[in-house]
Short mmCIF file of the C-alpha atoms (twelve columns), coordinates in Angstrom:
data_MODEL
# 
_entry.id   MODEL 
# 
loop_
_atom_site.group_PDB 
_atom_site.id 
_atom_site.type_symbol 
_atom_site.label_atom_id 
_atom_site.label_alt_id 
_atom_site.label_comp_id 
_atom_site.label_asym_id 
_atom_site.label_seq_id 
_atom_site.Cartn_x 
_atom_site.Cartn_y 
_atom_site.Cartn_z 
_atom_site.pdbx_PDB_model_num 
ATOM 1   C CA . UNK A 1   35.580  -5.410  40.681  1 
ATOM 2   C CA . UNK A 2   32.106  -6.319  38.988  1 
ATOM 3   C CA . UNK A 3   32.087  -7.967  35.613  1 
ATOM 4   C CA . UNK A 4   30.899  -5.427  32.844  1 
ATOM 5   C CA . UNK A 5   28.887  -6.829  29.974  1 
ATOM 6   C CA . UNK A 6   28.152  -5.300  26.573  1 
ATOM 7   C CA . UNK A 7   24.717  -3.519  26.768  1 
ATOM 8   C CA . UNK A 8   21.978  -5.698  24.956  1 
ATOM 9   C CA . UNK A 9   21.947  -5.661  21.161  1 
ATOM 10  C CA . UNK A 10  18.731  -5.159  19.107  1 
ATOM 11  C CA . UNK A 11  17.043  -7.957  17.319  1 
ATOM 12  C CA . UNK A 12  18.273  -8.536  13.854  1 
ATOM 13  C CA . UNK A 13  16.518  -6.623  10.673  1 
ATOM 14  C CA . UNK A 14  14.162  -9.391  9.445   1 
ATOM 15  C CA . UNK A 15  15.631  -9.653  6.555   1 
ATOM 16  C CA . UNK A 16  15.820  -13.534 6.892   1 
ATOM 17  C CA . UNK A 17  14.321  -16.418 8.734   1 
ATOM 18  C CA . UNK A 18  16.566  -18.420 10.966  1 
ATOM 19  C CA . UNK A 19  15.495  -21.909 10.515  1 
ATOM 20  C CA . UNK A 20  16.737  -25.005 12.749  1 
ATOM 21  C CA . UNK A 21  17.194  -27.949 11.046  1 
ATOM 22  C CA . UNK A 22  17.441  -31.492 12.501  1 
ATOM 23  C CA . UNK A 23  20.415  -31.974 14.806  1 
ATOM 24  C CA . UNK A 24  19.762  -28.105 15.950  1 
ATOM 25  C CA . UNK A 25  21.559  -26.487 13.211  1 
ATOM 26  C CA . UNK A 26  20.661  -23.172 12.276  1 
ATOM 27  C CA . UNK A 27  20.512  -21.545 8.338   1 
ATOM 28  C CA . UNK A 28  19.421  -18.634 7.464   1 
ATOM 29  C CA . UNK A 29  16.838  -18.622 4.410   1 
ATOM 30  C CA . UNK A 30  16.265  -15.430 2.780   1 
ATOM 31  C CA . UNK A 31  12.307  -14.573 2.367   1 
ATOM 32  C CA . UNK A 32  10.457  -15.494 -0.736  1 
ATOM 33  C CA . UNK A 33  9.743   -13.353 -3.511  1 
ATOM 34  C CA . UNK A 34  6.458   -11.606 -2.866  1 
ATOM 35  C CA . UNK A 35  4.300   -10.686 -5.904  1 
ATOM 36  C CA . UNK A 36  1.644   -7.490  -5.807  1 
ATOM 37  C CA . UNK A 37  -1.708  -7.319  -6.853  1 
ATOM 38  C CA . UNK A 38  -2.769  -6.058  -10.638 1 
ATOM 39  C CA . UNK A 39  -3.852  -2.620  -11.044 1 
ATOM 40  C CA . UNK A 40  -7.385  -1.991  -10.560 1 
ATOM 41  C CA . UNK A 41  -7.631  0.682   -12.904 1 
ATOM 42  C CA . UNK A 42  -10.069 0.632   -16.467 1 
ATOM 43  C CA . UNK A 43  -10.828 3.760   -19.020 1 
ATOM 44  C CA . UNK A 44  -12.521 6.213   -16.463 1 
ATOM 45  C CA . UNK A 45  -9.456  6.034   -14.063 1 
ATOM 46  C CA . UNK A 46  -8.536  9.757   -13.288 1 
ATOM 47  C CA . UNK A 47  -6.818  9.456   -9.824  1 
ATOM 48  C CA . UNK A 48  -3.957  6.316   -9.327  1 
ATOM 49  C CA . UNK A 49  -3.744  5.775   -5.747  1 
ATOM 50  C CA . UNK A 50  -0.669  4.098   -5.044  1 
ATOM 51  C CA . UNK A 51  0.381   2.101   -1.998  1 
ATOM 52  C CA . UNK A 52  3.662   0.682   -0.946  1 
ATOM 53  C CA . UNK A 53  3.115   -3.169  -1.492  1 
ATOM 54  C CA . UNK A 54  0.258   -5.445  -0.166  1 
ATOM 55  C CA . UNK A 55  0.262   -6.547  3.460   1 
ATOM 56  C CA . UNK A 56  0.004   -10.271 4.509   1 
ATOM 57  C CA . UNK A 57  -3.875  -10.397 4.424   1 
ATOM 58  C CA . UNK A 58  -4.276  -8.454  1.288   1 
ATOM 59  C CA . UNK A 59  -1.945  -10.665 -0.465  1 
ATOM 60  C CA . UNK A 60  -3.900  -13.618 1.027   1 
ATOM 61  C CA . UNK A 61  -7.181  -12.552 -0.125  1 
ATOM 62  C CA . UNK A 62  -6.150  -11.062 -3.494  1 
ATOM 63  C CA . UNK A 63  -7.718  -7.526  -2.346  1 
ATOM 64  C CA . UNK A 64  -6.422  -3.860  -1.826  1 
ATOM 65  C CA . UNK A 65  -6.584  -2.525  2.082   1 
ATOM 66  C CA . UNK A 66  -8.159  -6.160  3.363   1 
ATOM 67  C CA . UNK A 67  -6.991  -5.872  6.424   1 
ATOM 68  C CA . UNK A 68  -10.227 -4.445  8.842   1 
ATOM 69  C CA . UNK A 69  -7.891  -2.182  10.856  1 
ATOM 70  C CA . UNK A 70  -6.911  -0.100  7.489   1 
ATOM 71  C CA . UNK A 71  -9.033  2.900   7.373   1 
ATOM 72  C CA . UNK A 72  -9.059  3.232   3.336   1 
ATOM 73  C CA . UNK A 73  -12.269 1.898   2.863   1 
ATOM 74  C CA . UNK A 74  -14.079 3.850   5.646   1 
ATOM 75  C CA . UNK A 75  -11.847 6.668   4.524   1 
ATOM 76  C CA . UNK A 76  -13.703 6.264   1.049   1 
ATOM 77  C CA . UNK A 77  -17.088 5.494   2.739   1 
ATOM 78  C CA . UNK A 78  -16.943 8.794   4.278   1 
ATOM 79  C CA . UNK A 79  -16.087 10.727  1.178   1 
ATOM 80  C CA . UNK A 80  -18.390 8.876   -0.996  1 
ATOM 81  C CA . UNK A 81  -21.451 7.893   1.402   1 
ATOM 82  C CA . UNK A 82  -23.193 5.914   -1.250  1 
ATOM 83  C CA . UNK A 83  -20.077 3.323   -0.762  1 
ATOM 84  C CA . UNK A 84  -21.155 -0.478  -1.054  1 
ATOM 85  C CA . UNK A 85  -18.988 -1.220  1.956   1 
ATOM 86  C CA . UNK A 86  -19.270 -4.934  2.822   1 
ATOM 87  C CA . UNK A 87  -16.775 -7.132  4.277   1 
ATOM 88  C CA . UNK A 88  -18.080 -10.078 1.791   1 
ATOM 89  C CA . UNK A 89  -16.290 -11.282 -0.863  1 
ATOM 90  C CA . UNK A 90  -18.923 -10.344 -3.247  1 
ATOM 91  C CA . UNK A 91  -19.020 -6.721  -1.469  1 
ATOM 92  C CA . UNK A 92  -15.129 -6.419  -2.142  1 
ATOM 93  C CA . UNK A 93  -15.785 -6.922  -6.003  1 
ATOM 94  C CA . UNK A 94  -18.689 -4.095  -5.451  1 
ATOM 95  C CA . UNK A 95  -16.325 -1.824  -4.327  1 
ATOM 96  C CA . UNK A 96  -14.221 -2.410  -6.653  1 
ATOM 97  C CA . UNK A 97  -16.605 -1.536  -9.692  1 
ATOM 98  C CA . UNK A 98  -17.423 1.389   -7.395  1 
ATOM 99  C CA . UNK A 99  -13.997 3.192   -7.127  1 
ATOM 100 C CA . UNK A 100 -13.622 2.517   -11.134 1 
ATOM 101 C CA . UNK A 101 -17.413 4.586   -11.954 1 
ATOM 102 C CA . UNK A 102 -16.123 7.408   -9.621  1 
ATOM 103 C CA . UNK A 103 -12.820 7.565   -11.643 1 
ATOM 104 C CA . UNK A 104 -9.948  5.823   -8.651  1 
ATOM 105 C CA . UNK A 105 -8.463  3.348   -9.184  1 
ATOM 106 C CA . UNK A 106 -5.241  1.530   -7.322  1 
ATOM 107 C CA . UNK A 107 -1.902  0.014   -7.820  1 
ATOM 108 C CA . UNK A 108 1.403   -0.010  -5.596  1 
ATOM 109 C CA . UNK A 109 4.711   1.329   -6.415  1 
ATOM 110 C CA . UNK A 110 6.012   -2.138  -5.815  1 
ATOM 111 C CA . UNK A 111 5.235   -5.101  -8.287  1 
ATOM 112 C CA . UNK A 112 7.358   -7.569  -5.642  1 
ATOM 113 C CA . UNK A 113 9.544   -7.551  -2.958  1 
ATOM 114 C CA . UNK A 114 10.960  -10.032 -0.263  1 
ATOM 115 C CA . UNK A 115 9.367   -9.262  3.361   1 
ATOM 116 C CA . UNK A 116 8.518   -10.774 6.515   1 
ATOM 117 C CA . UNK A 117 5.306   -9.465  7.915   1 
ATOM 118 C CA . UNK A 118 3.361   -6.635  6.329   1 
ATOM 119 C CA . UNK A 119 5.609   -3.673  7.558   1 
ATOM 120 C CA . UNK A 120 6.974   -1.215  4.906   1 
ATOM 121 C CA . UNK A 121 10.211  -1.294  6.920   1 
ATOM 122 C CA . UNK A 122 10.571  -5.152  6.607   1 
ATOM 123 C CA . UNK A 123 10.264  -4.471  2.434   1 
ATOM 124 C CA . UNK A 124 13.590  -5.839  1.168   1 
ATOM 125 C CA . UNK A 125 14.904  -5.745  -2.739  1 
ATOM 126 C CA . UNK A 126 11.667  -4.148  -4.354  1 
ATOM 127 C CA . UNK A 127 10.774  -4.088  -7.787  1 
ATOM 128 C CA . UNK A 128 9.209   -0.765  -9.245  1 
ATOM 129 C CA . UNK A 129 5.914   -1.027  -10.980 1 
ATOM 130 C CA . UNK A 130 6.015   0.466   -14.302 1 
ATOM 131 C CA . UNK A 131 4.152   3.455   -13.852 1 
ATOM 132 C CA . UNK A 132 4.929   4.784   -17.472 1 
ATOM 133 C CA . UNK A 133 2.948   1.853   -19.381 1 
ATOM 134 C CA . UNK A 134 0.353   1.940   -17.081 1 
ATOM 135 C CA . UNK A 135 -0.388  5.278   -18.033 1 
ATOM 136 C CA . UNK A 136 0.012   4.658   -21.862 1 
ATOM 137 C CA . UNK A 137 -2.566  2.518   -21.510 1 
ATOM 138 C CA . UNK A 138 -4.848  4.675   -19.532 1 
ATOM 139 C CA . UNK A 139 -4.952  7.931   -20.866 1 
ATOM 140 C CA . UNK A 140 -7.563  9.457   -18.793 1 
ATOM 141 C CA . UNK A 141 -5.103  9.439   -15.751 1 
ATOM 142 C CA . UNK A 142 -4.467  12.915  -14.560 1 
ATOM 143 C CA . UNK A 143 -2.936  12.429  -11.205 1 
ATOM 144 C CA . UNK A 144 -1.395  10.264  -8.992  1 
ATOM 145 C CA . UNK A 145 -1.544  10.260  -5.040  1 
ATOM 146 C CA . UNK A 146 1.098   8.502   -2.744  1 
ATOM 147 C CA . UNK A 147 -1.140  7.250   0.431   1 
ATOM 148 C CA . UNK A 148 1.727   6.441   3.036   1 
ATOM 149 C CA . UNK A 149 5.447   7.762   3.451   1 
ATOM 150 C CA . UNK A 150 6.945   4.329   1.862   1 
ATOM 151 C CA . UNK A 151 5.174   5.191   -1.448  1 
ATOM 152 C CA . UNK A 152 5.846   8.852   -1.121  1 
ATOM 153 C CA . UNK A 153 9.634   7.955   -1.450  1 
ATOM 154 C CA . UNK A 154 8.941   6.597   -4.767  1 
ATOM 155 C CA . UNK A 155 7.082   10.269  -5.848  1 
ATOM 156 C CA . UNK A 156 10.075  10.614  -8.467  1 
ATOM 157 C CA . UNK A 157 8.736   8.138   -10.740 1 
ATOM 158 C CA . UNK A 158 5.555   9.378   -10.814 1 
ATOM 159 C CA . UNK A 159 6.469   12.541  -11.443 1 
ATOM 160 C CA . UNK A 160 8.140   11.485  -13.911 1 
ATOM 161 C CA . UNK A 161 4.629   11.029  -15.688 1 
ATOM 162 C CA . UNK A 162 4.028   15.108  -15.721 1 
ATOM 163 C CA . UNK A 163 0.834   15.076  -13.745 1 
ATOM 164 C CA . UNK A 164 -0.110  16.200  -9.755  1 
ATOM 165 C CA . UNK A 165 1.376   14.120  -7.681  1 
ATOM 166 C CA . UNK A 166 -0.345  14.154  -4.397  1 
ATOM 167 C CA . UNK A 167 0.807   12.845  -0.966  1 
ATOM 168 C CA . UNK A 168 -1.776  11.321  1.122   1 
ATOM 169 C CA . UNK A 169 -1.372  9.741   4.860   1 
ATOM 170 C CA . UNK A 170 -1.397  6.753   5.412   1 
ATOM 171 C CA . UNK A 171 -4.364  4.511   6.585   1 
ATOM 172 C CA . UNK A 172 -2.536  1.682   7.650   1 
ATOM 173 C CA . UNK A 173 -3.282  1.278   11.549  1 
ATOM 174 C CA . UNK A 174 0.339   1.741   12.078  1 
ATOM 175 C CA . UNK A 175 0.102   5.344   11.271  1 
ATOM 176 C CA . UNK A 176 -1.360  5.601   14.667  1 
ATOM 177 C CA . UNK A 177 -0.769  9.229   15.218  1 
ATOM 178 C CA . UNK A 178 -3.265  10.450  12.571  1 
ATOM 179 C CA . UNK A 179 -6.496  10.428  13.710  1 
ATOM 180 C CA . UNK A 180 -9.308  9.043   11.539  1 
ATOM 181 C CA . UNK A 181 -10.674 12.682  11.524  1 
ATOM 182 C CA . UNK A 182 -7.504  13.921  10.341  1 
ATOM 183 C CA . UNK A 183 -6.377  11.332  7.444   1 
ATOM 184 C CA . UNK A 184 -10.860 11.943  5.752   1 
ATOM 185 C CA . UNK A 185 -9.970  15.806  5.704   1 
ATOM 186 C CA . UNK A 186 -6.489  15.134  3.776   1 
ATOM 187 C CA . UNK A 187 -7.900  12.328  1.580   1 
ATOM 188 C CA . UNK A 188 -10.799 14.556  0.882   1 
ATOM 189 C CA . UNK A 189 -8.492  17.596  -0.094  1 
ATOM 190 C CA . UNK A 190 -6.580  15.750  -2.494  1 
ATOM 191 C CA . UNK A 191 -9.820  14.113  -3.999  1 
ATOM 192 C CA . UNK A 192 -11.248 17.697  -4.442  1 
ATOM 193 C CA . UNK A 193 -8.342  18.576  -6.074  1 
ATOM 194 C CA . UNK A 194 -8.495  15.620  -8.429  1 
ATOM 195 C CA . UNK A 195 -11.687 16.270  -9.430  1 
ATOM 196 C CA . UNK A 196 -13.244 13.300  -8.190  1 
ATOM 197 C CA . UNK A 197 -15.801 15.587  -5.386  1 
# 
């Protein structure tokens, strides 16, 4: 009679790091508390686009969408041909100013988390941004769009705000079965609906 063996388990949720210490002990230490990015928002801001929480190289570099495999900036490019798209630091300041005169502006649903890596589905024990004083103080806001599914969960407390909520694909590479083609003609639907084209 052969020997039967349990079926191979999957790797644990990385909700912690397993660390070994000296002598070859292991502990588990929970992530550390991840802070987002400020809103880039000012007086003209019409349309809030709002992610999940930065990933690894945006949080890095202080910037939205830094990492060169996220299509938002060429999705904007595209809309907006005029775009100042450099990968400079200067250029990334440019762009900034540049969403703000055309009336977008960005923030995430999540002001911190704890997360390993820069998936949505490693985000653990989130904090909400508050979505309610932003607008107070930004008055001009008329909608809000949810780019990705992790921020479209959150769509309740925006809604919350009485304006369009919009929900936008992602442009994270991981949303690999979008094409390029197919996330410009949603993000330009919702922008023509926002007024902003």
């Amino acid at each position: 009679m052969s020997e039967r063996r349990p079926p191979p388990q999957p790797p644990e949720a990385p909700d912690a790091l397993t660390v070994t210490t000296q002598g070859d002990t292991q502990a588990r230490v929970p992530p550390a508390r991840l802070l987002g990015l400020p809103p880039l928002v000012d007086a003209r801001t019409r349309l809030l686009v709002l992610g999940s929480f930065p990933s690894v190289r945006s949080l890095a570099q202080q910037q939205y969408y830094a990492h060169p495999q996220n299509a938002f900036w060429r999705i904007l490019q595209a809309i907006w041909p005029s775009s100042p798209y450099t990968e400079c630091a200067a250029g990334y300041e440019n762009r900034c100013n540049w969403l703000l005169a055309r009336g977008l502006g960005l923030w995430d649903v999540y002001a911190s988390c704890e997360r390993q890596g820069s998936l949505d589905s490693a985000i653990r024990a989130p904090q909400h941004n508050d979505l309610v004083a932003l607008h107070a103080r930004n008055p001009a806001l008329c909608a809000i769009a949810h780019n990705g599914g992790e921020s479209w969960h959150h769509a309740r407390h925006s809604a919350a705000l009485g304006l369009p909520i919009y929900r936008l694909p992602s442009t994270s590479p991981a949303n690999a079965s979008w094409s390029f083609e197919r996330k410009l003609a949603a993000w330009r639907e919702v922008m023509t609906a926002a007024g902003l084209l």
